[in-house]
TITOR-81418 format. One record per residue (C-alpha): z, y, x; residue number from 1; residue in one letter. Coordinates in steps of 0.25 Angstrom, whole numbers, plus 5000, padded with zeros to 4 digits. Layout:
# TITOR-81418
Z:Y:X:NUM:A
...
END
This chain:
# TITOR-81418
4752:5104:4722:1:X
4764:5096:4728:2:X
4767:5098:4741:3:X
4767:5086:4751:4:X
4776:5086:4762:5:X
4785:5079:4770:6:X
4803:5076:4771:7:X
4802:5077:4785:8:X
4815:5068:4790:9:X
4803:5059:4796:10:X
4798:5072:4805:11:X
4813:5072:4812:12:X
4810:5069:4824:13:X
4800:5081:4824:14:X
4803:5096:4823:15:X
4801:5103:4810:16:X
4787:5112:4815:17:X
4783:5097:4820:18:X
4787:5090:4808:19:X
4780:5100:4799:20:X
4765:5099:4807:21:X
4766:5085:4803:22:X
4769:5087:4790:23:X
4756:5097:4789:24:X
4748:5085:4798:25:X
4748:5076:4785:26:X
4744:5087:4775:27:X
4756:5089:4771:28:X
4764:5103:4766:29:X
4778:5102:4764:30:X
4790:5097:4772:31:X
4803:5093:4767:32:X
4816:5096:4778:33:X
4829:5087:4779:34:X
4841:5097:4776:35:X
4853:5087:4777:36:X
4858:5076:4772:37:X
4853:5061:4776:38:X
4847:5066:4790:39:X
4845:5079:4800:40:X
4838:5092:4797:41:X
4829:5094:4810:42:X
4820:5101:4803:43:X
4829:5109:4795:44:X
4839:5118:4804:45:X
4849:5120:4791:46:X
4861:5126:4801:47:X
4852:5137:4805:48:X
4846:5142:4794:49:X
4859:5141:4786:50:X
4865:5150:4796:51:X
4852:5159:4799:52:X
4849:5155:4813:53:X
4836:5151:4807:54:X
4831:5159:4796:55:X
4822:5152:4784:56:X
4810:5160:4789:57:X
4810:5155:4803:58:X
4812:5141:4798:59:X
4801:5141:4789:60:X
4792:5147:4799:61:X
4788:5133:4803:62:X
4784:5127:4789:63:X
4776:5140:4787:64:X
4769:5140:4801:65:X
4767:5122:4799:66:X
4763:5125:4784:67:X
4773:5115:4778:68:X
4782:5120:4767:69:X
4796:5115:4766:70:X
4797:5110:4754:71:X
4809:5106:4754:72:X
4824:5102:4761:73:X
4829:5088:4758:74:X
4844:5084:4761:75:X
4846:5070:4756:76:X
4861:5062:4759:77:X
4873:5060:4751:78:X
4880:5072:4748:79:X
4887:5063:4737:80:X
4892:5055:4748:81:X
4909:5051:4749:82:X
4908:5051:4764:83:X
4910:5066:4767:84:X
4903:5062:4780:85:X
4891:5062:4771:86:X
4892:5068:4757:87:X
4898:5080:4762:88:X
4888:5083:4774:89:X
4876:5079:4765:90:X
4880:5087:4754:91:X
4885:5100:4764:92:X
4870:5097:4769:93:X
4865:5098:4756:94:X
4872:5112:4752:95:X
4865:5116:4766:96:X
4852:5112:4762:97:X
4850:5120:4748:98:X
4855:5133:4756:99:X
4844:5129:4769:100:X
4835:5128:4756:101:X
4838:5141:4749:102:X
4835:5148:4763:103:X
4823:5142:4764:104:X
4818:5142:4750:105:X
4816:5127:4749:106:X
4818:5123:4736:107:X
4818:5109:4735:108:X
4830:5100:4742:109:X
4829:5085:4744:110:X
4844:5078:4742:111:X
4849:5066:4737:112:X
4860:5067:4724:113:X
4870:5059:4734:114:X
4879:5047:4731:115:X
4892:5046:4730:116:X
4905:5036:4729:117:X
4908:5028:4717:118:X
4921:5034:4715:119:X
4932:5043:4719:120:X
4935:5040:4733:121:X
4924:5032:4737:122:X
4919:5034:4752:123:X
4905:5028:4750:124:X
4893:5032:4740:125:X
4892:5022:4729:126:X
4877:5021:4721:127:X
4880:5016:4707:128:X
4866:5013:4699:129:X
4866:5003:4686:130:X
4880:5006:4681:131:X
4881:4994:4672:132:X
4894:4992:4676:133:X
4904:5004:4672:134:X
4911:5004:4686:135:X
4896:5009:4692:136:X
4896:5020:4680:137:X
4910:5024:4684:138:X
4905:5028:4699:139:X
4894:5033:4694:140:X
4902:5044:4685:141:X
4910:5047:4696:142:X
4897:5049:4706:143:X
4891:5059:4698:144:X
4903:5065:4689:145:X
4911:5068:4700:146:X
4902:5068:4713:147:X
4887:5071:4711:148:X
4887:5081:4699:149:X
4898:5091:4703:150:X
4889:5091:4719:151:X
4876:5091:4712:152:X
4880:5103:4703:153:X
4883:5109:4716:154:X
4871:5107:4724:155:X
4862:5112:4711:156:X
4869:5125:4709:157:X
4868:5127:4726:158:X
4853:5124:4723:159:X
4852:5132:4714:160:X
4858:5144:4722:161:X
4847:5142:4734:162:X
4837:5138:4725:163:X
4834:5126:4729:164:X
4832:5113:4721:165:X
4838:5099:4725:166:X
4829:5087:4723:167:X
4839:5074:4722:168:X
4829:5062:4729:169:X
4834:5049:4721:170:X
4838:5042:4730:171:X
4844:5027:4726:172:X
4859:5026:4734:173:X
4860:5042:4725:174:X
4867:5046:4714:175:X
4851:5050:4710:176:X
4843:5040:4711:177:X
4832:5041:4700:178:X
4826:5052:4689:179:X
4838:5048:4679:180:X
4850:5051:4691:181:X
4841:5063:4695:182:X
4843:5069:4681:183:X
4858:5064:4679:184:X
4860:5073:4693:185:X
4853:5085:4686:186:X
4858:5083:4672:187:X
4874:5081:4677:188:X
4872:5092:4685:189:X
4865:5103:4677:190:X
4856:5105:4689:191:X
4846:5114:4690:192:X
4842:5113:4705:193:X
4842:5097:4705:194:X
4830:5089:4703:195:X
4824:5076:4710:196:X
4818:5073:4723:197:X
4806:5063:4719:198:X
4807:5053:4731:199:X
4798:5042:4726:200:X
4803:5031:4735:201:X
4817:5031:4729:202:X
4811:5030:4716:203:X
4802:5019:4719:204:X
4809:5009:4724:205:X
4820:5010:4711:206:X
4808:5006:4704:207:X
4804:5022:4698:208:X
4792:5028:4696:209:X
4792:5043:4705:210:X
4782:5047:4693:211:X
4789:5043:4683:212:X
4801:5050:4688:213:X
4796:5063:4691:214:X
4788:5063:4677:215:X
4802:5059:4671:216:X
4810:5070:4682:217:X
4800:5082:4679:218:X
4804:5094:4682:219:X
4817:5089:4689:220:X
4808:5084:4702:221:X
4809:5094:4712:222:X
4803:5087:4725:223:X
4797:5075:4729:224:X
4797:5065:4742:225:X
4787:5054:4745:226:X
4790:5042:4748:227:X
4786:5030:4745:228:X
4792:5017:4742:229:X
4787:5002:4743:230:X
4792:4991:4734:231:X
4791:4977:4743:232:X
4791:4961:4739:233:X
4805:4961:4740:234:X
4808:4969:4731:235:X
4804:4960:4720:236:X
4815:4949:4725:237:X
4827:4960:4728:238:X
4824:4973:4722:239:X
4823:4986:4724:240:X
4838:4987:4726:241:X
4837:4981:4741:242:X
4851:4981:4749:243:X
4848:4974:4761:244:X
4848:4985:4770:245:X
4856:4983:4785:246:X
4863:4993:4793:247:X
4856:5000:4805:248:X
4862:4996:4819:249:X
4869:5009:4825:250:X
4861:5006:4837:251:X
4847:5008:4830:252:X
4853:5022:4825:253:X
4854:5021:4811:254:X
4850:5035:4802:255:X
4863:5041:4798:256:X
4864:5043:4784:257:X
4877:5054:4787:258:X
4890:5049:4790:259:X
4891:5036:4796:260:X
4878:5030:4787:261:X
4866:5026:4792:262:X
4853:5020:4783:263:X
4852:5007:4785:264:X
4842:4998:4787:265:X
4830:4994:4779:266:X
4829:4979:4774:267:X
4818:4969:4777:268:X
4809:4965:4766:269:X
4813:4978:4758:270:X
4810:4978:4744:271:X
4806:4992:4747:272:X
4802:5002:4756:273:X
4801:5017:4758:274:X
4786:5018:4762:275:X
4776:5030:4765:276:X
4771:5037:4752:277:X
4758:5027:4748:278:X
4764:5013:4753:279:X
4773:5010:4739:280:X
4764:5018:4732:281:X
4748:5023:4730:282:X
4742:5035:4733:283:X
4739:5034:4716:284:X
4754:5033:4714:285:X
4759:5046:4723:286:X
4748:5055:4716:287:X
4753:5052:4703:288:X
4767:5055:4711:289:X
4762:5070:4716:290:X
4756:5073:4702:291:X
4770:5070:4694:292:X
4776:5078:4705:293:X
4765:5090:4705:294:X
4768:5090:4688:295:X
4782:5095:4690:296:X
4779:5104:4701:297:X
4768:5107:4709:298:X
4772:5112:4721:299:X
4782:5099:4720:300:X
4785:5096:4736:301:X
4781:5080:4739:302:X
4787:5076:4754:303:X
4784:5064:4761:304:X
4798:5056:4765:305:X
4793:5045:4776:306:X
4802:5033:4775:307:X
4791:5024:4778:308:X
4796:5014:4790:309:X
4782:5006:4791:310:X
4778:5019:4794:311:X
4778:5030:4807:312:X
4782:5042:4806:313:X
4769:5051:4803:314:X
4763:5037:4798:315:X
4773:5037:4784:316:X
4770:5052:4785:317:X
4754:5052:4785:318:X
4754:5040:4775:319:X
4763:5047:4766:320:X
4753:5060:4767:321:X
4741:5052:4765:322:X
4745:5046:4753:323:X
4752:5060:4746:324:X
4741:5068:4749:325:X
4731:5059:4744:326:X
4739:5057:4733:327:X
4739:5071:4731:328:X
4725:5075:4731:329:X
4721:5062:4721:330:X
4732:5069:4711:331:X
4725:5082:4712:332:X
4712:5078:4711:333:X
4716:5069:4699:334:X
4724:5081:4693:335:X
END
């Protein structure tokens, strides 16, 4: 059966034997580890086991006295990103985190395929979609011919090496951002260790169907997140493709995103929003989710992400849990 669990980003403020407990509290099994990228690894001490300070045994000691398995390693950024500030610190964490996950013998790594300029020379990502116009397919050639396939080749065969696989979450603002980029980035690259992360809220609000996707992905999904996403009125008069987004003050302590970026602040009267797993969608809705994922791979690894800001802390958590585990047990008494 697949295993639920948690990302645990929203359990930094706890340590890693405290973060796991809750994670047991909801009934939950698995627990998923920032390694780099986007934010800090508190709960993953990469320097010292990549120098043997701390050995995978004594670091695994916790999950196995807490029963949580770690199920997996994610490292989301922009290693794709012009600003060496950035691309190279993201993708130098990335490289870091398939040799922490070769020690460890995690086999699954969360990343995002990365962004890059338009064009030779460019010092800021650039996302081209609908290329109707030839000077959008032109940047597009360039971002994969010359940036994304010769990295991506690279990261599959370091993959491969540790034995690890990596699981591309699409991610709009991504070179991947739905099933038919996923497979361009495995079909261009020849990959064998490259497959997709199935974050559903990332496919909701582009108007996808996560079931449909992972029927149509098969084999080629490796790991999933749960996450919900809420469609609102507003939507209806500006779309899904919402822009009015505002900057964070510096004195209200913006959330780096590397370098000198920050995420920027939410707008009012979204026309969506990232909300706990059950408040965009059903508990009938996330069975049929888990039971696609369980026909590709049983022991397939489900982990909560909380992204929910109607929601505290272990609320998003317990609502999340609620509604998986229900899901859950309905599928396999159905099945």
């Amino acid at each position: 059966m697949v295993k639920l669990g948690v990302y645990t980003a929203i359990l930094h403020d706890r340590g890693l034997r405290e973060a796991l407990e809750v994670i047991k509290s909801l009934g939950l099994v698995g627990a998923e580890i920032n390694a780099g990228g986007f934010i800090p690894t508190p709960h993953l001490p990469v320097d010292e086991l990549l120098s043997g300070k701390v050995s995978p045994d004594e670091y695994l000691s916790v999950f196995a006295e807490t029963g949580v398995e770690l199920t997996g390693l994610n490292c989301n950024g922009n290693p794709l990103h012009p600003d060496p500030e950035v691309g190279r610190t993201d993708a130098h964490d990335l490289r870091r985190a398939i040799e922490v996950a070769g020690l460890l013998g995690v086999t699954r790594i969360v990343c995002m395929s990365g962004l890059p300029e338009a064009h030779a020379g460019g010092t800021v990502p650039a996302w081209n979609v609908i290329p109707w116009d030839s000077t959008y397919l032109d940047a597009l050639e360039y971002q994969w011919d010359t940036v994304a396939v010769p990295f991506w080749r690279e990261m599959n065969a370091r993959a491969a090496e540790h034995g690890v696989k990596l699981c591309i979450e699409m991610h709009p603002h991504n070179l991947v951002y739905n099933p038919a980029t996923l497979e361009r980035l495995v079909e261009r690259t020849g990959a064998t260790n490259i497959g997709a992360e199935m974050d559903t809220s990332h496919l909701f609000w582009q108007g996808i169907d996560p079931v449909a996707a992972v029927e149509h992905l098969g084999d080629l999904v490796f790991h999933a997140a749960a996450k919900d996403t809420r469609i609102n009125d507003a939507a209806t008069i500006n779309g899904v493709l919402d822009d009015r987004f505002s900057r964070v003050p510096p004195e209200e302590d913006p959330l780096s995103l590397g370098g000198r970026y920050t995420l920027c602040r939410w707008p009012t009267n979204s026309s969506w929003d990232f909300v706990a797993v059950g408040r965009g969608h059903d508990v009938e809705y996330w069975s049929r989710f888990l039971n696609a994922l369980e026909k590709i791979d049983p022991n397939m690894a489900v982990n909560v992400e909380h992204e929910d800001a109607e929601l505290g802390q272990l609320e998003g958590l317990q609502v999340a849990a609620e509604t998986l585990t229900t899901a859950h047990a309905r599928h396999r008494v159905l099945a």
